[in-house]
C-alpha positions in Angstrom: 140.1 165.8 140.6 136.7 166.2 141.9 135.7 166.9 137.8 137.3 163.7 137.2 135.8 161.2 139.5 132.3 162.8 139.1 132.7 162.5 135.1 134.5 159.0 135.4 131.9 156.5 136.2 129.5 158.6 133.6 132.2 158.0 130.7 132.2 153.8 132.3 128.4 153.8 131.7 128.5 155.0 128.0 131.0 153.2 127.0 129.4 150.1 128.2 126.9 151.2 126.7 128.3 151.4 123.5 129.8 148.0 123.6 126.9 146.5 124.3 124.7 147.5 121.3 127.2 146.3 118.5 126.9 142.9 120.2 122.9 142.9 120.5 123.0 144.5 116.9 124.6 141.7 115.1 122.7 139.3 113.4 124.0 135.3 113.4 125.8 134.2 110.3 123.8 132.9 107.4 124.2 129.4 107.4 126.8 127.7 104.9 124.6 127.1 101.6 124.1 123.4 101.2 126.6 121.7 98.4 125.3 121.6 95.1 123.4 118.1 94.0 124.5 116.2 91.5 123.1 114.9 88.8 124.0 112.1 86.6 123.3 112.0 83.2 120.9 109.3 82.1 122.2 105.5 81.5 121.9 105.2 77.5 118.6 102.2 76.9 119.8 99.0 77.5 116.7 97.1 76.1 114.8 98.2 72.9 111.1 98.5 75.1 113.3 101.2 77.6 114.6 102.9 74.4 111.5 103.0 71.9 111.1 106.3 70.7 108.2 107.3 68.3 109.0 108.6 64.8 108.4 112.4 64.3 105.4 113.1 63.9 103.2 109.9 64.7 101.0 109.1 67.7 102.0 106.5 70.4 100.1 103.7 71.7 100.9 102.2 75.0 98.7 99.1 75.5 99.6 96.9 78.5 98.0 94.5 81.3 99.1 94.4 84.7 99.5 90.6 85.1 99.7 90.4 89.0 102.1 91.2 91.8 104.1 88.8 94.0 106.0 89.4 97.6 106.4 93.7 96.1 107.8 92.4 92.7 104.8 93.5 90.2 104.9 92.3 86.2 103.0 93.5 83.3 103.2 93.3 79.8 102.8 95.7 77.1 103.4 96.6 73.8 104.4 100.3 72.0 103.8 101.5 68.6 103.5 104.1 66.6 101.5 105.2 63.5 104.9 104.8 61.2 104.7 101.2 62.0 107.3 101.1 64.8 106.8 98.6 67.3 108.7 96.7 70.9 107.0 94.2 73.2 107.6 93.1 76.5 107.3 93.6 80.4 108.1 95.5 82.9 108.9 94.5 86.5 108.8 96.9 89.5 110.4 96.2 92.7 108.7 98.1 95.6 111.4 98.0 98.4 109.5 100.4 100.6 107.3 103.0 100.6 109.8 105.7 99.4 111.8 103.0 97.0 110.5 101.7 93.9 112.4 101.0 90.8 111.4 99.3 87.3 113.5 96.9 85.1 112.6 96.6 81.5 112.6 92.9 79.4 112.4 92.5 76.0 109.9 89.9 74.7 113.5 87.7 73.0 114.7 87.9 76.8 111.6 86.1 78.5 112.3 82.5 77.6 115.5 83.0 78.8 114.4 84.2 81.9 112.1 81.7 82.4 114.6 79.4 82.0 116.8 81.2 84.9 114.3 81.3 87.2 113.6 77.5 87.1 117.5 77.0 87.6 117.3 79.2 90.7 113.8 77.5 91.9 115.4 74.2 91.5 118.4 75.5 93.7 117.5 73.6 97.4 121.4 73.2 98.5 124.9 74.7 98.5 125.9 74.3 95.2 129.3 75.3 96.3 131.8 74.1 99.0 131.9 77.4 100.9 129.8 78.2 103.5 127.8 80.8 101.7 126.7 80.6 98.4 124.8 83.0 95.6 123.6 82.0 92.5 122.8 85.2 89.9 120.7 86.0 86.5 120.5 89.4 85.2 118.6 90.5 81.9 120.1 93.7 80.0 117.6 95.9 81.7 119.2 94.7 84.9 116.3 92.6 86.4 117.8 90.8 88.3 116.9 87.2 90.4 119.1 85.4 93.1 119.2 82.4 95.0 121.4 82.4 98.6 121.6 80.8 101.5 120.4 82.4 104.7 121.6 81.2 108.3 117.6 80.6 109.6 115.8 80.0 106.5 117.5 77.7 104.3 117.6 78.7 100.6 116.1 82.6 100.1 115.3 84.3 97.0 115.7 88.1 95.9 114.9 90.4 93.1 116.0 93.4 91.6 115.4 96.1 89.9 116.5 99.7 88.3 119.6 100.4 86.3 120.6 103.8 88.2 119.3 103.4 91.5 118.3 99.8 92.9 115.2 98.3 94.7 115.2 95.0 96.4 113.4 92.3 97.6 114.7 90.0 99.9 113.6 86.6 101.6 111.4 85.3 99.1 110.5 81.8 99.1 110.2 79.4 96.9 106.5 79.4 96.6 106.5 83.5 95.6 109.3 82.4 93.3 107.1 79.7 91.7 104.3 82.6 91.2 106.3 85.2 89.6 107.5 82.9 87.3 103.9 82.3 86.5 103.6 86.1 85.6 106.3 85.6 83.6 104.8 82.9 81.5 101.5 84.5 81.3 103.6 87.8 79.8 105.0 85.3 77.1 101.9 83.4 76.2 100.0 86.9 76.0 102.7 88.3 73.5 102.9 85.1 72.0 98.8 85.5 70.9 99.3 89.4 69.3 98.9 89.8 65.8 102.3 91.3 63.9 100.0 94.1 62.6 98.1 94.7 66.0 
């Protein structure tokens, strides 16, 4: 007996011991491994200035000028080539809705009288065209530029534009008077591609 109680509380220690250690040994889990990403494959060209591709085996030529930028919608106008005699013209718009969004639509040079056209339609929008309380009024190019006209509760008739195919940035709130300037971007991108040369 005496053996026993002296030996007793020696045998608690160690064994407390040992459960101890396993516990201070273990490591915390790895954490879960974060789900893949996925990736879309890319939208086919809608316009023929997104989709240019040079022949095999010639150089390309970018030439453009940036034409001005409005309210975070920028426009400029360029043209592409290549030494086999390939060629698109148009302009580009990018729509900066912040500093970490930014997104370009492309416009053929065919598309811009069109587009001025929609954009006076949408300037010349100063009421509800509708009888509902809200009201929109859209254009969209096939490079998915596109312009807006809707009524806000504080502001009266509001403007937006946007841009990207993909992914989207927007601008919101314009007024009539940035409306009026971009549209004078517009028209100085069709009176500059109006004075190329064909073989320029």
């Amino acid at each position: 007996m005496r053996i026993i109680a002296r030996v007793g509380p020696g045998v608690c220690v160690v064994w407390c011991i040992g459960l101890a250690l396993p516990a201070a040994a273990q490591t915390p889990a790895p954490a879960a491994p974060p789900p893949p990403m996925m990736v879309a494959p890319p939208l086919p060209p809608a316009t023929m200035l997104e989709g240019f591709t040079p022949a095999i085996g010639s150089l390309l030529t970018l030439g453009f000028d940036d034409l001005g930028e409005v309210g975070g919608v920028s426009v400029d106008v360029r043209e592409l080539r290549d030494t086999r005699g390939g060629r698109v013209r148009g302009l580009v718009v990018e729509v900066t809705e912040s500093q970490a969004i930014t997104e370009q639509s492309f416009v053929d040079a065919d598309e811009i009288p069109e587009l001025l056209k929609a954009i006076d339609a949408l300037i010349a929008t100063t009421g509800n065209p509708t009888q509902f309380k809200s009201f929109e009024v859209r254009y969209a190019t096939k490079g998915e530029l596109e312009l807006s006209a809707s009524n806000s509760r504080n502001r009266g008739v509001v403007f937006s534009v946007t841009a990207g195919r993909l992914l989207k940035a927007r601008r919101r709130f314009l007024n009539a008077g940035e409306m009026h300037q971009l549209r004078t971007l517009f028209e100085a991108a069709s009176q500059k591609l109006a004075t190329l040369a064909p073989d320029k």
